[in-house]
Each structure stands twice: as C-alpha cells, then as structure tokens.
C-alpha positions, 0 to 999 in steps of 0.5 A: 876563508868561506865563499861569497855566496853568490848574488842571485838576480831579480826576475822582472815583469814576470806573470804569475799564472797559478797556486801551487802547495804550501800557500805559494803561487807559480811563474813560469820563466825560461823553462823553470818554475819560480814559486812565489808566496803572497802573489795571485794568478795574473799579477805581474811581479819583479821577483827577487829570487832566494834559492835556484836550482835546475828546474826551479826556484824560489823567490819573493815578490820585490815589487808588484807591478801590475794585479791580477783580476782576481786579487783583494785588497787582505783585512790583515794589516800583518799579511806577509809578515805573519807567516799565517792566513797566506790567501787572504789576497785570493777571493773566498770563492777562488781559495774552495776552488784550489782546495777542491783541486787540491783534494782531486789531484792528491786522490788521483794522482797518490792514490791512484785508485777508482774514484767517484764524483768528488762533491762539492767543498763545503765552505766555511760560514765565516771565514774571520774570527772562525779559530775556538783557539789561538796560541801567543809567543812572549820574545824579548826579541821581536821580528824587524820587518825590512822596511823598519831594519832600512829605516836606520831607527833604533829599535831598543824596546823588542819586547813582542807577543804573538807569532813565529816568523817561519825559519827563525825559531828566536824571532816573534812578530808583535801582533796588533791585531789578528783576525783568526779568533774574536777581538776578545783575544786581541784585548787580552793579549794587548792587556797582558803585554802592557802589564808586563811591560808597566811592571817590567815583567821579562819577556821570554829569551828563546835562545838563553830560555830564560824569562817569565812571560812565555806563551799564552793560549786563548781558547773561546767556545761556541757557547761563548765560555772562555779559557785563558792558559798562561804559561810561565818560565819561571816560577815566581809565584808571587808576580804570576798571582799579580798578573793573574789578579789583574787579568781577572780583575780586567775580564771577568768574562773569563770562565777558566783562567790556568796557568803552567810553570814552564821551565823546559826547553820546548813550549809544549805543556802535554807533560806540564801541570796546569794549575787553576787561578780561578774559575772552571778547569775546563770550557765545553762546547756544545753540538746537537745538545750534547756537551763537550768538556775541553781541557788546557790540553784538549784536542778540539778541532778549531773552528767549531761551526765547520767542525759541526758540518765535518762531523754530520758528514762523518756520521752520514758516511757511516750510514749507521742503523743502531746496531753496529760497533764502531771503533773510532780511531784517534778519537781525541776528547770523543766528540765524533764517537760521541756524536754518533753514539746515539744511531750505534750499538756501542763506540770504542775511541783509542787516542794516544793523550791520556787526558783527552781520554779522560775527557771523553769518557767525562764527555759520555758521562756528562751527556748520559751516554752508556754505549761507549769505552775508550782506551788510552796508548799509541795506535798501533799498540793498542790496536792490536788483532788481540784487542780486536778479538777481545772487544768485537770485529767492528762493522765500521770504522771512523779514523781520524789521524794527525797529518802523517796519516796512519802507521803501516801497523794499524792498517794491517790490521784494520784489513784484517779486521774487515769491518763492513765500512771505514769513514776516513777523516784527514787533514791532509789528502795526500797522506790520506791517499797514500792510506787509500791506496794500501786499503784498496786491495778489499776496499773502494772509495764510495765518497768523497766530501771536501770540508773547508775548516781553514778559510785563507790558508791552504788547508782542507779537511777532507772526508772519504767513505770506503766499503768493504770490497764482495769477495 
C-alpha cells in the first residue's frame, strides 16, 4: 500500500524581496528560502507550496495579494501557463539589471579570478517579435489549465499546436497567440491546425508516436525572407502534398517551404532528410553586406539584430590587424569567422554539424571570402596539438560553445596553443567562468561586455576577452 503523500501548507501574505536563477523569484520565511516563479520583488503573495526541504522550498503563487511597484501588467495572454518569457511582469530596465548581476556574480563567485570593470549589458533594441526562429509542438493532447480542469466542462476536442509545458513531455499548451516571432508565425500556425483540423489530419500522440502532424519550424530572416519546415510522423505522401499545397497557396510570401518525414522516437531532424516543396532550400541573413545562407538545420543565433551587436563586440575584442590566424571554435554556419575575415590574415571555424559546415563554406564562397578553411567533427577530436602543428599556432582565438562550456580537452590544448588572445562567447556565464578559471594560470580577463539576446527570460549572452599572461 503506498503513502499518502502528504499535504504541504499554503504560506500566506508572504513578501516577495528578489529574483534568483531560472527566472523564479525569492521569499524568505522563518529562515527558509521559498523560490516562486511569475512573482516580482515586492508583491505579497499566498504561496502554495510544491516540494520542501530544510533549507528551502519551492511553491507557486495562489493568490497575489498585493503588487509590488515594479510589477507590469505582461503582453502575453499565455504568461504562467507558457513556460517561456517568465519576466514579462518585470519592467525591460529592471530585467538588464538582473542580468547584468547575474553575469558579476557568476565571474566573481565561480570564476574567482582578477576582473575588470564589467561594462554596461547591452540591451535588446526589441524586446517583442525579436526570435528569427520559432519552433511548434502538434499534440492531440493538449495541456488543461487549472482553471479549465475546475470548470467540470468536457473538453473532447485536445487537439493543440504550440508549446511544452515543462515536466510533462505528452502535454502541449495550444497557443493563440505568441509574441517572440512576427504575427506571420501566429497566422501560419493558426492556418495549418484549422486545415488539419477541417480534413481530420492526426494531431501527433507523443506517448504512442503515432500521427501525421508533428512539429512545425518557422524561420524569418532579417532580410524579410521566410522558411517554413513541416515535420511529419508518417509518410503519407499524398495528404502531406494537399497540406503543402494549401500552405503555399495561402502564403505565398514564403520563400522556402521544407518538409521531413519523421518517424523516430525524438523530434530532432539533424539525422533526417529535408525535402523541398517549393521555393529555396535555404534563407540568408545579411550583416555588414555579407550574406549568410541559413539551412532547415542551420545554427543561427535567434535574434538577428543583437546577434549584429554580439558579433561587432566579438570582433572588437580581438583587436584584429589584418594579419593574424584565427581559429574560430564552434563556428556554427561561420558567421563570426565570416564576419571578421576581412580585418584577418586567415580564419579556421571547427563545428561539429556537418551541414553547418557546408554552409559556412557556401557562406565564404557566396560573399567572395578566400582566407577561410573549416573542418567538420567534435572538438576536442579535431582540435588536436596535431592539428595545430599542421595548420599555424593561431594569435587568437574565438570560442563560442554551447551551454555546457567547453571539454577539459580543448582547453588543454588552447593553453598549450598559446595564441596572444581568445575572445570567449557563452550563453551561459557560470560554465564560462568555470572555463575562465582553468585559463587563468597564462591568461587575465581584459573585458568583459554583457549582451541581452533574450529580452523576458532570464538568459544572457555574455562576452570575455583574455590575454596572454607575460611570462
């Protein structure tokens, strides 16, 4: 017989008094730290709490007593339902702030090495509408809010495209409406589940992986071309051609329009064929009058503007003359070895996505750049003091890892490499400074330059420039 799991309390008229990681907010109650989601400094709050343990819980606000001075009234009528854009209550000024302390205190307190004077975050010019890419969820069992599930309504019709609520990987929220990409998206999606809807398409089951309709990608440059991927569970070639017909029909304004059959376990489509219906296979994005081709399975950083801000504060780190090697380390489609080809001698990019990789030499080629070699594979298995020795020791370097950082391996040997700087590029500081603090022994961080690319989440960007430590 299993225990009764027991009743945990609801806290209440409890103040909230600051943010914390992950987007949640702080109380503090006899002693104990209560993190809340969706609250904002100075709102009092009854909170029901969800897990406890000694020296803190977790909980969810039942009832908002009284707002703090801060809070905003969000644009997004999914706020607290969507597990996304979780500061949208928090003024744009407020959210810089956090981020900026954020990005302090995981150099000071991870890191733990001599710093400058961190600049300045840069903020977002937009702060709605800024995503190039967004990516839907098709469920035939979409996510009942609390309040639906009290209403004792049926709700026979689950059908939903749009996103993961978090911690329940079968359950999609039905968006009406988002606010991250242009409304194009919104229309787009909108129109695909009615069509399926109207001609009794399967919405896809996420527990028996079965159904046709299955994901949806939605990718807008900033040079107003557009690329729709259409991800199918089964190969029913004949209903996927209607669909595609219709989509192409109702938006013509579409200049790449791909599918995939997918009928693995896992969404991801980096193994899977993309077919084209109509159009180009790929969109491009443009900086400084250069041209960059992004593919179905391009990485692109997702707000084009402040990818622009990024990159010019990358290239201004490096302090290049014209005649250094650069090796640029996870390189993605080259768009940062690209983009400062033209003030280096040479530019070598390593990413481990072989088509990114063909993109980025298609990227060179496109924009009439000659002084550029990329190479395909893992890291820390291309990076290797035998690749070094056969290609130059560079004078910088540009690393630009995922989340995780970088592997013990590859900083080994970018300190036995020794180039005269390295301009480090992380989406996440406390991984970055954790990698700050394996370079210190040869190299001091110079600066540092906080960059906003995610206005309502609790992301940063953040860029460090280090230099070679005299012997």
């Amino acid at each position: 017989m299993s225990r009764k799991r027991k009743q945990l309390p609801t806290l209440e008229g409890v103040t909230i008094c600051d943010v914390a990681a992950e987007g949640n907010a702080i109380a503090k109650v006899d002693g104990m730290v209560v993190f809340v989601p969706f609250a904002a400094p100075g709102d009092v709050v009854d909170i029901r709490l969800r897990k406890k343990k000694k020296s803190y819980a977790e909980g969810t606000i039942s009832r908002l007593v009284s707002a703090g001075p801060i809070r905003i009234a969000p644009v997004c009528e999914h706020f607290t339902v969507c597990g996304g854009c979780r500061w949208q209550h928090l003024p744009y000024d407020f959210q810089l702030k956090c981020k900026q302390q954020q990005v302090e205190d995981a150099l000071v307190r991870i890191a733990k090495v001599e710093l400058p004077e961190i600049s300045p975050i840069l903020g977002s010019a937009h702060t709605e509408c800024y995503r190039n890419k967004m990516e839907y969820t098709f469920s035939n069992r979409c996510w009942l809010t609390e309040e639906q599930l009290a209403s004792g309504q049926e709700f026979p019709d689950r059908d939903a495209v749009g996103f993961h609520i978090p911690g329940a990987f079968d359950k999609v929220l039905d968006i009406n409406r988002c606010m991250l990409q242009d409304d194009f998206s919104n229309r787009l999606r909108l129109f695909i589940r009615q069509y399926g809807k109207e001609h009794g398409y399967p919405f896809y089951d996420l527990r028996a992986q079965e159904g046709l309709l299955r994901t949806l990608m939605v990718r807008i440059a900033s040079t107003g071309q557009i690329m729709a991927v259409m991800v199918f569970g089964a190969d029913d070639r004949a209903r996927i051609k209607n669909l595609l017909d219709a989509v192409r029909a109702a938006f013509p304004e579409i200049t790449s329009l791909l599918y995939v059959i997918n009928t693995k376990v896992n969404d991801t489509i980096g193994d899977q064929e993309i077919l084209l219906h109509s159009g180009c296979e790929f969109i491009e994005e443009e900086m400084e009058g250069l041209r960059f081709r992004i593919g179905a399975k391009s990485f692109y950083q997702t707000n084009s503007l402040q990818a622009y801000e990024l990159y010019k504060v990358t290239r201004d780190f490096a302090a290049l003359s014209g005649n250094e090697l650069v090796y640029d380390l996870y390189t993605g489609t080259g768009t940062i070895a690209n983009f400062v080809s033209r003030q280096a001698r040479k530019v070598i990019g390593i990413e481990y996505v072989p088509e990114a990789i063909a993109d980025a030499r298609i990227n060179s080629q496109v924009n009439g750049i000659d002084n550029t070699l990329f190479y395909a594979g893992d890291m820390k298995d291309v990076l290797t003091d035998e690749f070094i020795a056969s290609h130059g020791k560079p004078d910088v370097m540009i690393v630009d890892p995922p989340r995780a950082g970088m592997h013990s391996d590859v900083v080994d040997v970018i300190m036995r490499a020794e180039p005269l700087r390295i301009v480090y590029v992380s989406c996440n500081p406390a991984t970055q400074a954790r990698d700050l603090a394996l370079l210190d022994s040869k190299y001091k961080v110079s600066a540092v330059q906080p960059v906003d690319m995610f206005p309502h989440t609790q992301h940063v960007e953040n860029v460090v420039r280090l230099d070679r430590r005299e012997s």
